[in-house]
KEVEXTI-191790 format. One record per residue (C-alpha): x negated, y, z negated. Coordinates in nm, 3 decimals, always signed. Layout:
@xx = X	yy = Y	zz = Z $
...
end
This chain:
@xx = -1.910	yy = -1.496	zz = +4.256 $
@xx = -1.674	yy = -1.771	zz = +4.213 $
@xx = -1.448	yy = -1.822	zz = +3.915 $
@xx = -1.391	yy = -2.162	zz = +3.942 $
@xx = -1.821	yy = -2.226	zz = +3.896 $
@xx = -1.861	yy = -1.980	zz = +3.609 $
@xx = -1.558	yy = -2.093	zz = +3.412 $
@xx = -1.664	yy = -2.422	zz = +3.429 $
@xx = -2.017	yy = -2.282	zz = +3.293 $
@xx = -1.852	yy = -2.140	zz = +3.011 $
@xx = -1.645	yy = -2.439	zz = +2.915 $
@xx = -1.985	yy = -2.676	zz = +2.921 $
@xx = -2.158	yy = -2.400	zz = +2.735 $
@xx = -1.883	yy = -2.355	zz = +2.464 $
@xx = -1.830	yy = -2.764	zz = +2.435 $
@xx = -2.240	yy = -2.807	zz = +2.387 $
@xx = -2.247	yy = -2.501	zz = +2.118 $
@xx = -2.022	yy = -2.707	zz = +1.857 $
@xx = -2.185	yy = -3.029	zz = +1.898 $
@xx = -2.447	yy = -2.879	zz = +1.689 $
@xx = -2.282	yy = -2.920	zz = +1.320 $
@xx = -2.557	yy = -2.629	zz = +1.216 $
@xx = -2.379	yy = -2.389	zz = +1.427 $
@xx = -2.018	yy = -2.463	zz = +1.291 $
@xx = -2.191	yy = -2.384	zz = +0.945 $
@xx = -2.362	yy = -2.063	zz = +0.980 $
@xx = -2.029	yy = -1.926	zz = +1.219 $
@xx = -1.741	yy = -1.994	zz = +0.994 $
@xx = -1.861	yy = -2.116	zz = +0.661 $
@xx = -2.174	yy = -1.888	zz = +0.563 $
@xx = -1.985	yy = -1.552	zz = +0.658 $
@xx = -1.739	yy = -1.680	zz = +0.372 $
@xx = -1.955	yy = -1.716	zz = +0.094 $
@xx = -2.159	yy = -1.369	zz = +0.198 $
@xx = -1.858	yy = -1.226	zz = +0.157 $
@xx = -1.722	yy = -1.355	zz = -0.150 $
@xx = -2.109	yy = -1.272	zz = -0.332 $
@xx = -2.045	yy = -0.921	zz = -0.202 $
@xx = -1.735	yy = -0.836	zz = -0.213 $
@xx = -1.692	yy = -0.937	zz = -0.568 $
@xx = -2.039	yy = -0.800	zz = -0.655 $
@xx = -1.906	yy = -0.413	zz = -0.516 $
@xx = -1.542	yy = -0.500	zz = -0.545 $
@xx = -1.316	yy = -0.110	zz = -0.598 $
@xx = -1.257	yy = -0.055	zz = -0.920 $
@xx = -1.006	yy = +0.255	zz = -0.969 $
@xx = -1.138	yy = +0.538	zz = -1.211 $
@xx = -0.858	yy = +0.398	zz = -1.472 $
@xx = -1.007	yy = +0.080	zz = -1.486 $
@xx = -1.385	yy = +0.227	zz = -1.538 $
@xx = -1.411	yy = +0.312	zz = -1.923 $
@xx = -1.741	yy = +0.433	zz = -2.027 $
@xx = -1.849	yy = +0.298	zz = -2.393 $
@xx = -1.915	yy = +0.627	zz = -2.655 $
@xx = -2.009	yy = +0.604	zz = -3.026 $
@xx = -1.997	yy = +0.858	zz = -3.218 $
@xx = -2.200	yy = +0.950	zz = -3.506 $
@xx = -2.008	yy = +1.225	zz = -3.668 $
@xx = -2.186	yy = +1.453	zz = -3.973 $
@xx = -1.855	yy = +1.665	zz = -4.020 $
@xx = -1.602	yy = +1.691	zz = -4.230 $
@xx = -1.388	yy = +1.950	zz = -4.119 $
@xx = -1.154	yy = +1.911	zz = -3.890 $
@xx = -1.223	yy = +2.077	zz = -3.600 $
@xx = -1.467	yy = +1.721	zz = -3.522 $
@xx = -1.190	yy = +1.510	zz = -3.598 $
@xx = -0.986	yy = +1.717	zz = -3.333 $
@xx = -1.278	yy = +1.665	zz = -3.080 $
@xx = -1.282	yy = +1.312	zz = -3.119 $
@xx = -0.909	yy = +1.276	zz = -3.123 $
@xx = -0.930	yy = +1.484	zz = -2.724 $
@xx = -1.194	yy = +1.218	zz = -2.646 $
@xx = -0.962	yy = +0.976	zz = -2.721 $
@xx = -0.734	yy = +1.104	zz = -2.462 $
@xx = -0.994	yy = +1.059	zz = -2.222 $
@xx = -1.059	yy = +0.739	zz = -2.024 $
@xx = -1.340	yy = +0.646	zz = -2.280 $
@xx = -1.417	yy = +0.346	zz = -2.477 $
@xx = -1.442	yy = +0.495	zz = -2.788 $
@xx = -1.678	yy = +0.267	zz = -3.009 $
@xx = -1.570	yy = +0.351	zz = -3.414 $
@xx = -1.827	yy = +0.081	zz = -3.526 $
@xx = -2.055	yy = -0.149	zz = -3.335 $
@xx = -2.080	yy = -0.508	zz = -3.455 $
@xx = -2.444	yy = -0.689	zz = -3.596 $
@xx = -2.704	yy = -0.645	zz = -3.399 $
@xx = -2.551	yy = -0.461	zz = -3.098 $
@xx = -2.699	yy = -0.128	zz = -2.998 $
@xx = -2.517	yy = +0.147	zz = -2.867 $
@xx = -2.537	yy = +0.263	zz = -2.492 $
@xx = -2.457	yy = +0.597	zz = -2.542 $
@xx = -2.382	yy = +0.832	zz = -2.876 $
@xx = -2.251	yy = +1.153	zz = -2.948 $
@xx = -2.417	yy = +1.339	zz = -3.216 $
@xx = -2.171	yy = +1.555	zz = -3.385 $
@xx = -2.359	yy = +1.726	zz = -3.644 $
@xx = -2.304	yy = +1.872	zz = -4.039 $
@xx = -2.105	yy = +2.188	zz = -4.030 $
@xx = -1.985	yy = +2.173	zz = -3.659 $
@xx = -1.604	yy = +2.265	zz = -3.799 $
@xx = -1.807	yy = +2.600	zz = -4.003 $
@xx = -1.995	yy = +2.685	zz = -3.700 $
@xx = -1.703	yy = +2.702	zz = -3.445 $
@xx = -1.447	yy = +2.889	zz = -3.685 $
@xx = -1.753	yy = +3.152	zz = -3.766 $
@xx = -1.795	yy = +3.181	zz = -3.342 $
@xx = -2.197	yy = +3.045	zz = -3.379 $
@xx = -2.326	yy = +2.837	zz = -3.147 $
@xx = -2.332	yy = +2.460	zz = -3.210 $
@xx = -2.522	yy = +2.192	zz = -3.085 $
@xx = -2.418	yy = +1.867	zz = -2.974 $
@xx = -2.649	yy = +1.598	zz = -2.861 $
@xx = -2.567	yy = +1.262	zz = -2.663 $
@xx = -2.810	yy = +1.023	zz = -2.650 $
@xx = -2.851	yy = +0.753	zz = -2.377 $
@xx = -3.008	yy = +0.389	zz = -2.373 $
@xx = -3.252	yy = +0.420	zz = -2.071 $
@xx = -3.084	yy = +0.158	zz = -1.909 $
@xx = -2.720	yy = +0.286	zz = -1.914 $
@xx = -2.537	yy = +0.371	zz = -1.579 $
@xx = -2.608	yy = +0.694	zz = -1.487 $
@xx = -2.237	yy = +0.774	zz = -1.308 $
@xx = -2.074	yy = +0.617	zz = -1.660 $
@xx = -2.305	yy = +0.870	zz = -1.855 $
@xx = -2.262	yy = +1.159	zz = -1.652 $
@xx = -1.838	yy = +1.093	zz = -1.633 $
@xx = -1.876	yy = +1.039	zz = -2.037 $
@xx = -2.070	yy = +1.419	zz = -2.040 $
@xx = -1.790	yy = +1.595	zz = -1.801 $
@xx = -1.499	yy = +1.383	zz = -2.066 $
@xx = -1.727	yy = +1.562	zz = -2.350 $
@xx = -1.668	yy = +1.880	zz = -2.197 $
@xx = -1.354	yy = +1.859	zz = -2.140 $
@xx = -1.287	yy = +1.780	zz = -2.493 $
@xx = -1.483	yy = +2.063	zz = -2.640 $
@xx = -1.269	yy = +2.335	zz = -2.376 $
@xx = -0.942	yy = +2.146	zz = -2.528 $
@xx = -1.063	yy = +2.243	zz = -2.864 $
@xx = -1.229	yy = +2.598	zz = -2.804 $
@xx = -0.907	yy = +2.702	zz = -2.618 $
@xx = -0.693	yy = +2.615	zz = -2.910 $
@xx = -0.901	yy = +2.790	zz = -3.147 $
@xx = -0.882	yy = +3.092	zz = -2.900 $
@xx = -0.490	yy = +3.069	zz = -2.923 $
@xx = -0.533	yy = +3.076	zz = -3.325 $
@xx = -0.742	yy = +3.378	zz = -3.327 $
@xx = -0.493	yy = +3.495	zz = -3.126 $
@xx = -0.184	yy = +3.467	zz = -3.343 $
@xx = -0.430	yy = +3.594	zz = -3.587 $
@xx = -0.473	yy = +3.908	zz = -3.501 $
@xx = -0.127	yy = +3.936	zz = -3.411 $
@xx = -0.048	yy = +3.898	zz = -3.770 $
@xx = -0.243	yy = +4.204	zz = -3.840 $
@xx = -0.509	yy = +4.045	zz = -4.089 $
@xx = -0.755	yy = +4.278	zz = -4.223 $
@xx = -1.025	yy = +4.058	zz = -4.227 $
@xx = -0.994	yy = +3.951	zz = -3.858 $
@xx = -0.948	yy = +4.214	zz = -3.593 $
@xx = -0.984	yy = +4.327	zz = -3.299 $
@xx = -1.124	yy = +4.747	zz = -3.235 $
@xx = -1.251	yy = +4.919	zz = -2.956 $
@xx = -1.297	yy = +4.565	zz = -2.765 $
@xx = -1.497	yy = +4.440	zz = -3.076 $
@xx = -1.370	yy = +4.137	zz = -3.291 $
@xx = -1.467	yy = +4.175	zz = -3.627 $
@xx = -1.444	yy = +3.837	zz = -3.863 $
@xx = -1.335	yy = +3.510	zz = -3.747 $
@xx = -1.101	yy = +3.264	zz = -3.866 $
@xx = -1.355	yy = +3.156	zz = -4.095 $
@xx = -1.314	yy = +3.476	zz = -4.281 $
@xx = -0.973	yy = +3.393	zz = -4.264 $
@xx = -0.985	yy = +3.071	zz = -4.452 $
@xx = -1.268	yy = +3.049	zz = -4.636 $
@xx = -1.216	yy = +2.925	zz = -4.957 $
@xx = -0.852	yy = +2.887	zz = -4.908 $
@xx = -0.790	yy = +2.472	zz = -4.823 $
@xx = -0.433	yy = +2.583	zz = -4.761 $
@xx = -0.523	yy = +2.836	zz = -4.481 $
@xx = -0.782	yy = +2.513	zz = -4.344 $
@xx = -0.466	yy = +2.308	zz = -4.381 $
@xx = -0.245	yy = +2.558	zz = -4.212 $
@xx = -0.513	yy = +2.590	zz = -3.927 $
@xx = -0.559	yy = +2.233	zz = -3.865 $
@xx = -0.140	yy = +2.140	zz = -3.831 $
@xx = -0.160	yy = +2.473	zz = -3.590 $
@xx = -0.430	yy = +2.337	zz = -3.396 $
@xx = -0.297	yy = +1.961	zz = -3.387 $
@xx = +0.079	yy = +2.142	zz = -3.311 $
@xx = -0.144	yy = +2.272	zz = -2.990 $
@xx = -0.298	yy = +1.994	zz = -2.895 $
@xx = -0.024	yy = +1.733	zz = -2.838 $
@xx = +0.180	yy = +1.982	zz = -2.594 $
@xx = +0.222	yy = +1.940	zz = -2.251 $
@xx = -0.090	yy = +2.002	zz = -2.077 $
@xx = +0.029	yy = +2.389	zz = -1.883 $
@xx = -0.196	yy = +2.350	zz = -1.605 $
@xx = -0.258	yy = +1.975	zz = -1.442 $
@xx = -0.547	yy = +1.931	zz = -1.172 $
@xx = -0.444	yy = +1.676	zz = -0.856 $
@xx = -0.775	yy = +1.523	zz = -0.652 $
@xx = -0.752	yy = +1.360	zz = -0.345 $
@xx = -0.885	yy = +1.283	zz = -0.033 $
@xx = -0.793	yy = +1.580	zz = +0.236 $
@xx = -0.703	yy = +1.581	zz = +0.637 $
@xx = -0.652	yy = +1.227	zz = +0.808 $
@xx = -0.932	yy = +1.093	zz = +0.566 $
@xx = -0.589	yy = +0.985	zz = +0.341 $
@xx = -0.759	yy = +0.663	zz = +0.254 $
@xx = -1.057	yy = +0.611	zz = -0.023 $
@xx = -1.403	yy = +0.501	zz = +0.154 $
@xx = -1.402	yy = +0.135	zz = +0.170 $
@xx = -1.518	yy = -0.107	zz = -0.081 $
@xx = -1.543	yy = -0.411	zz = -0.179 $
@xx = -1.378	yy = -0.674	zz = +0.057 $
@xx = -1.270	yy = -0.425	zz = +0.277 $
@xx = -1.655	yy = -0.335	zz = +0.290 $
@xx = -1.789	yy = -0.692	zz = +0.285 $
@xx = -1.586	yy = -0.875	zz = +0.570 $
@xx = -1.605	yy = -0.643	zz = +0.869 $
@xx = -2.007	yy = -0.583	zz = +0.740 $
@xx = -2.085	yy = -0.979	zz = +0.722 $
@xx = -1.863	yy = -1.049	zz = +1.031 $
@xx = -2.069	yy = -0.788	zz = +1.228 $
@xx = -2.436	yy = -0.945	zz = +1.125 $
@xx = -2.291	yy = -1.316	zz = +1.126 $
@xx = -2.146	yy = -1.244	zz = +1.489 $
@xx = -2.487	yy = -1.118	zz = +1.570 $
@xx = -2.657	yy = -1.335	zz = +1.425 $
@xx = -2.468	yy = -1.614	zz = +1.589 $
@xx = -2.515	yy = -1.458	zz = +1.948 $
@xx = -2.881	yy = -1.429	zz = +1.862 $
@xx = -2.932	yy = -1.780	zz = +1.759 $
@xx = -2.792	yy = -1.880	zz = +2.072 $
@xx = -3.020	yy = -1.753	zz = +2.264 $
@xx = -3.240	yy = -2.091	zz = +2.167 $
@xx = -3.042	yy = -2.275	zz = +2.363 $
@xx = -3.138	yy = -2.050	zz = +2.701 $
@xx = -3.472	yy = -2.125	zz = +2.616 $
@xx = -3.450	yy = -2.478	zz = +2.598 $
@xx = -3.256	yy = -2.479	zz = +2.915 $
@xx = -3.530	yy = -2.296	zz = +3.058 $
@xx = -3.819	yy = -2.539	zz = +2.894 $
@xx = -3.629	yy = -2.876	zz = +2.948 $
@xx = -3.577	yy = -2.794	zz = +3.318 $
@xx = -3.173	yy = -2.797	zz = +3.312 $
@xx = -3.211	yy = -2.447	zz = +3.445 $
@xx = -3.399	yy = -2.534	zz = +3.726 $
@xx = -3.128	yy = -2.736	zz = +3.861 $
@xx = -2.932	yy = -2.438	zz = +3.905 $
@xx = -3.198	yy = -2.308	zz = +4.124 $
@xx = -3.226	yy = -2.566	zz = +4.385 $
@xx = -2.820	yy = -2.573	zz = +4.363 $
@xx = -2.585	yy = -2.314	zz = +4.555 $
@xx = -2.468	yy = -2.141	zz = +4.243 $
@xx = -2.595	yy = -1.820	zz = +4.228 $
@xx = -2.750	yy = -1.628	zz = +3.926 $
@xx = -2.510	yy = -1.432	zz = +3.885 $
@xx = -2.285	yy = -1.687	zz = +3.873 $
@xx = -2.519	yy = -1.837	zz = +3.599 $
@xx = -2.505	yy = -1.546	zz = +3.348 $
@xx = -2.155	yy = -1.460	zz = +3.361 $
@xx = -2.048	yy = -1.833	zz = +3.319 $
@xx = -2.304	yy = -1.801	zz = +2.977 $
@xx = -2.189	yy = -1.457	zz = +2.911 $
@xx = -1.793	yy = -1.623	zz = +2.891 $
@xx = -1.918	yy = -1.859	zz = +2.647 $
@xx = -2.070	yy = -1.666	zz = +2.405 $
@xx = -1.771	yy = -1.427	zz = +2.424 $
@xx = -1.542	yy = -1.737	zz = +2.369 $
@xx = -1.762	yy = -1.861	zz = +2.069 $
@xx = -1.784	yy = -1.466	zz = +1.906 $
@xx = -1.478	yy = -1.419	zz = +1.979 $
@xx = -1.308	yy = -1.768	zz = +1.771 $
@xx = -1.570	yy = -1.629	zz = +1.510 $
@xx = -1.432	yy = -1.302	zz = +1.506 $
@xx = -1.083	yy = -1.388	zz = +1.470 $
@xx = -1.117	yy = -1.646	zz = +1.224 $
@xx = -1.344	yy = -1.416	zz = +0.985 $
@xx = -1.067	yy = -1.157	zz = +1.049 $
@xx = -0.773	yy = -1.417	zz = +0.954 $
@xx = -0.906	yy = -1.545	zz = +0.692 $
@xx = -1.056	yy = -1.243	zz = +0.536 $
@xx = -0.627	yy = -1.094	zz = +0.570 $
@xx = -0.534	yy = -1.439	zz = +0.406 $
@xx = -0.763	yy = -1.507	zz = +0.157 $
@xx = -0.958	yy = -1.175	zz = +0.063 $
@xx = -0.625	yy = -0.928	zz = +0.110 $
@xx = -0.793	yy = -0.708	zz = +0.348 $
@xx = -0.614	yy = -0.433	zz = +0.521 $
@xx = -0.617	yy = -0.473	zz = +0.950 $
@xx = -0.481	yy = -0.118	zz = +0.988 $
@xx = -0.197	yy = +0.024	zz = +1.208 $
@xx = -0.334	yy = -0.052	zz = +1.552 $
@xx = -0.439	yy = -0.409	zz = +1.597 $
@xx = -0.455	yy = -0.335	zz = +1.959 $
@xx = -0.747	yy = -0.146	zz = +1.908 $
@xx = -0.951	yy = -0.374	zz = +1.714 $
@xx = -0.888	yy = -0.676	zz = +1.939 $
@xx = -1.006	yy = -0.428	zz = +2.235 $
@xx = -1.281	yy = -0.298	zz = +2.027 $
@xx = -1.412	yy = -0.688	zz = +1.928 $
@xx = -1.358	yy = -0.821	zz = +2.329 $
@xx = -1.631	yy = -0.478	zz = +2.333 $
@xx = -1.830	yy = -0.627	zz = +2.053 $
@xx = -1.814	yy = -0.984	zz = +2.150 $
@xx = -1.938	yy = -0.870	zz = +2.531 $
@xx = -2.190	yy = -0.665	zz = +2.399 $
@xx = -2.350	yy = -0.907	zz = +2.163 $
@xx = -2.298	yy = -1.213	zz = +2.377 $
@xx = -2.479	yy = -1.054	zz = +2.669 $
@xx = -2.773	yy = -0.971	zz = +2.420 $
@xx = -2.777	yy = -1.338	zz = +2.346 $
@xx = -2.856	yy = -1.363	zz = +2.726 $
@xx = -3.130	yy = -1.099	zz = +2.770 $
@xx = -3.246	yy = -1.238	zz = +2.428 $
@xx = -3.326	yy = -1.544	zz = +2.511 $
@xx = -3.482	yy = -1.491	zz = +2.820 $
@xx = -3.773	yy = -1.323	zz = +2.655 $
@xx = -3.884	yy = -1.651	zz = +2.508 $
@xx = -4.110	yy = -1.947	zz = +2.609 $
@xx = -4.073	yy = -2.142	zz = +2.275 $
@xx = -3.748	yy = -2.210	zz = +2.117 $
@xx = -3.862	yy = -2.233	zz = +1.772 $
@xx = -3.996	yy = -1.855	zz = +1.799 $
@xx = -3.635	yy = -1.775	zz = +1.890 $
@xx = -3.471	yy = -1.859	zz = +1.540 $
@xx = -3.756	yy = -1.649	zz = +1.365 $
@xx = -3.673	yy = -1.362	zz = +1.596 $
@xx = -3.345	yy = -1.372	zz = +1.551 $
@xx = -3.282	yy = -1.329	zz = +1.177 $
@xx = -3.563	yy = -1.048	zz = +1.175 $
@xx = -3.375	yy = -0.908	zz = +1.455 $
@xx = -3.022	yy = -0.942	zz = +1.322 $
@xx = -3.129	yy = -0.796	zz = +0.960 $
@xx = -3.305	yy = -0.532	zz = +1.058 $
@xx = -2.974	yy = -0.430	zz = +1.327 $
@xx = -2.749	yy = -0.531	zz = +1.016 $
@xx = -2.898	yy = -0.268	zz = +0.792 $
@xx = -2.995	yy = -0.017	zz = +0.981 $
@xx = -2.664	yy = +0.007	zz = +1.165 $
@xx = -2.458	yy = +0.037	zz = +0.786 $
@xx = -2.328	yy = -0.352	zz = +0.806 $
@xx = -2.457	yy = -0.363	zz = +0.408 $
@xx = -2.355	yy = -0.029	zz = +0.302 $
@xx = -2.166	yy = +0.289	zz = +0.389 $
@xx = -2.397	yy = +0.480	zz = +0.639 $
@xx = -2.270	yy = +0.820	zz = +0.485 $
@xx = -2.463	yy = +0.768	zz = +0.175 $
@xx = -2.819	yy = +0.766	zz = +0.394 $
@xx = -3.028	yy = +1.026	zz = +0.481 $
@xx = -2.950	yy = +1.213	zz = +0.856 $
@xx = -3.260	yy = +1.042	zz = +1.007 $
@xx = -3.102	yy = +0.672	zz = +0.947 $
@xx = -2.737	yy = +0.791	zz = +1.029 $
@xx = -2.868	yy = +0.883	zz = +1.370 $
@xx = -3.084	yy = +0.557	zz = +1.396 $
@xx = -2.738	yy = +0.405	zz = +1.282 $
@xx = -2.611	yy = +0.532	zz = +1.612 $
@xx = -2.836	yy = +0.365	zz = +1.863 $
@xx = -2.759	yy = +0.034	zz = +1.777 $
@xx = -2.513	yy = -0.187	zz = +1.917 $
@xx = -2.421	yy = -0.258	zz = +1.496 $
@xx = -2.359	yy = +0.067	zz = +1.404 $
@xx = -2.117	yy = +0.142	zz = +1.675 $
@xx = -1.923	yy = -0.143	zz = +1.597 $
@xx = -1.880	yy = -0.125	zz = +1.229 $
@xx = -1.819	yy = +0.252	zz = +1.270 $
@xx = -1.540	yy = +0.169	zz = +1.467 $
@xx = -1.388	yy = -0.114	zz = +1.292 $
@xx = -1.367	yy = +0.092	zz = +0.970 $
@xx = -1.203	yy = +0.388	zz = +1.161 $
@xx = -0.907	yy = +0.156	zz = +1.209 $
@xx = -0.907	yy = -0.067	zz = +0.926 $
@xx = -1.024	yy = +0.170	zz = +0.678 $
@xx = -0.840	yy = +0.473	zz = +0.782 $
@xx = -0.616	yy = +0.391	zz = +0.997 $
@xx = -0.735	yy = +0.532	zz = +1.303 $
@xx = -0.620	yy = +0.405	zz = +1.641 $
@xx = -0.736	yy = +0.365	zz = +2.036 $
@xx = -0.810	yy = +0.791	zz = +2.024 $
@xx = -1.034	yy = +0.752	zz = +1.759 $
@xx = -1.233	yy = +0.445	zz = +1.900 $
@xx = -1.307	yy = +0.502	zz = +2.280 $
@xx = -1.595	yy = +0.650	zz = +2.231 $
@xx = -1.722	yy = +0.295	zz = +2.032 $
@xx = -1.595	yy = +0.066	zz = +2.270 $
@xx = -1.737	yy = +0.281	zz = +2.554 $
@xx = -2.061	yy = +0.255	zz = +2.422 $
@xx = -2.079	yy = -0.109	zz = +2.312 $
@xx = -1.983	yy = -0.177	zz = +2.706 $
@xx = -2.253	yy = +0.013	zz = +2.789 $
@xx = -2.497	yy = -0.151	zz = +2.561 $
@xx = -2.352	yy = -0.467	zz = +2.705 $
@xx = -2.381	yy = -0.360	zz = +3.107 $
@xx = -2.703	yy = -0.294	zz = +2.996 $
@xx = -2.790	yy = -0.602	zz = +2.864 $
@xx = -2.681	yy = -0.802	zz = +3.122 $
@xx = -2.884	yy = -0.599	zz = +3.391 $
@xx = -3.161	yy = -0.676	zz = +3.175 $
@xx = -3.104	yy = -1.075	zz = +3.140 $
@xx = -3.014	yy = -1.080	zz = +3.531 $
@xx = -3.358	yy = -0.968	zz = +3.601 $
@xx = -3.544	yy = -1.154	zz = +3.334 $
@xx = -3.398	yy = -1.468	zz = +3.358 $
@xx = -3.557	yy = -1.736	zz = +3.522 $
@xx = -3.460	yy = -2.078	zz = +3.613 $
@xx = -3.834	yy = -2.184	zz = +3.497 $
@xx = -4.107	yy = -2.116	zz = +3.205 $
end
């Protein structure tokens, strides 16, 4: 093959792409505003900044539900004391009449949160764990009085043979000082340090949350835009092929081969300005992080930009009409975008798509750019990704080398 022939292919190729003011709109400008509408629409939102709204409709008047209410406070609830004209509430807590009785007799006690039916589920079931962890807060302290109760030797709480008889109601009934007492004991308890403090986070080399957001939404929209892109080219092999331009490389002495790699170049020069541009911009504008290798991504995208530019190739051999190419190609680029995780996280899908994930040319790539940008992974943990994707690509051009013809 000569160089000299297929650069000067690519160059005519690449020149002819941009004269087409569509093209220059759905490479550079569309990605943007796909990925401003989703990454503002799933943008990460820490658990501090995610306050579930509670009412409460309390029937006590003891203290022990004023103590419950004071450890939801503590919690990263929104705790709703009164809820203005004609605004329901999402969620309530029922507590109900003689919950303070109940727990100082050691009954059981029932509390009761209702939901609107169209609340958010993972805000109702954080505001149920927050509930629970209020209620252990106040049972524990209560334990802690019962036992400096029977420390103190009462006779009408004590403890024989393994059996408690009485409870701190028996203590204090009828005696508002010994409620009194109890309650500044209980608050005394409550606003300690906390003895034993519980640390969550992410273990091994996984150091870094799953991604979200913009760091979700550019390398997904790049992915099906460069696709998408690629595929959409393929229109113009066709109407090489139908306006006879091909043919004159056929009765000319460049050679097919020749042919595709001087198109293959081009589309590689056109994904790869869209590429780094989406990446650029998405640093400078949206904040995202590129990782610790950027060796490895621009190796992995030269992988990506090979692989889809050569399916441009094969793709647009398989046509006769042009217009049937731009149909094909959005079905074809949405169906590769979603199966292969562009749109969301493919952890979150069943095992049968996850694998389906992993045939495609998409999922590959997005895998891999999230192992470096996402978690800070390097060339080790990306071989296998750009492997494949030059596979897929070898592939592909075998595929449009044999399928391509210089006529309809």
């Amino acid at each position: 093959m000569s160089l000299p022939i297929i650069i000067r292919i690519a160059r005519c190729d690449f020149k002819m792409t941009f004269k087409d003011r569509s093209v220059i709109i759905w490479t550079f400008l569309m990605p943007l505003a796909f990925i401003a509408i989703f990454g503002f629409a799933f943008r990460e939102r820490s658990s501090s900044q995610v306050r579930a709204k509670l009412t409460i409709e309390n029937s006590d008047v003891g203290f022990l539900s004023v103590e419950l209410i004071e450890a939801l406070r503590k919690e990263n609830l929104n705790i709703v004391d009164s809820l203005s004209e004609g605004e329901s509430a999402v969620r309530t807590l029922v507590i109900p009449e003689g919950f303070t009785e109940s727990l100082l007799k050691r009954e059981r006690v029932t509390l009761v949160l209702r939901r609107d039916p169209g609340s958010n589920l993972e805000a109702g079931e954080a505001v149920s764990v927050s509930i629970f962890k209020g209620l252990i807060r106040v049972i524990s302290g209560l334990v802690e009085l019962e036992g400096n109760a029977l420390e103190q030797g009462s006779e009408r709480f004590r403890l024989s043979d393994n059996t408690l008889s009485g409870s701190l109601w028996n203590l204090v009934r009828g005696n508002e000082a010994g409620i009194e007492s109890l309650h500044v004991e209980l608050d005394s308890l409550q606003a300690r340090e906390q003895l034993v403090k519980v640390e969550a986070s992410l273990a091994g080399r996984a150091s870094r949350p799953p991604p979200g957001g913009f760091q979700s939404s550019v390398p997904g929209n790049m992915v099906t835009f460069v696709l998408m892109a690629m595929l959409f080219g393929g229109i113009g092999i066709t109407a090489e092929r139908t306006g006879g331009i091909l043919r004159r490389f056929g009765i000319s002495p460049v050679d097919r081969s020749e042919v595709v790699a001087g198109k293959l170049l081009a589309r590689m020069m056109v994904a790869g300005l869209q590429i780094a541009f989406l990446l650029v911009v998405g640093r400078a504008l949206f904040g995202i992080d590129l990782g610790k290798s950027p060796a490895a991504l621009i190796v992995l995208m030269i992988a990506f930009a090979f692989c889809t530019g050569a399916f441009s190739i094969m793709f647009g051999s398989f046509f006769r009409d042009p217009d049937q190419v731009a149909g094909f190609a959005i079905i074809t680029t949405l169906a590769m975008a979603a199966l292969g995780g562009c749109w969301w996280p493919i952890e979150i899908v069943s095992r049968p798509f996850q694998i389906i994930a992993f045939c495609l040319p998409t999922g590959w790539a997005i895998h891999g750019i999230h192992r470096i940008i996402s978690f800070g992974h390097g060339f080790d943990a990306i071989a296998a990704n750009i492997a494949v994707l030059v596979a897929f690509g070898l592939a592909f051009v075998a595929a449009a080398s044999k399928k391509l013809r210089w006529t309809i």
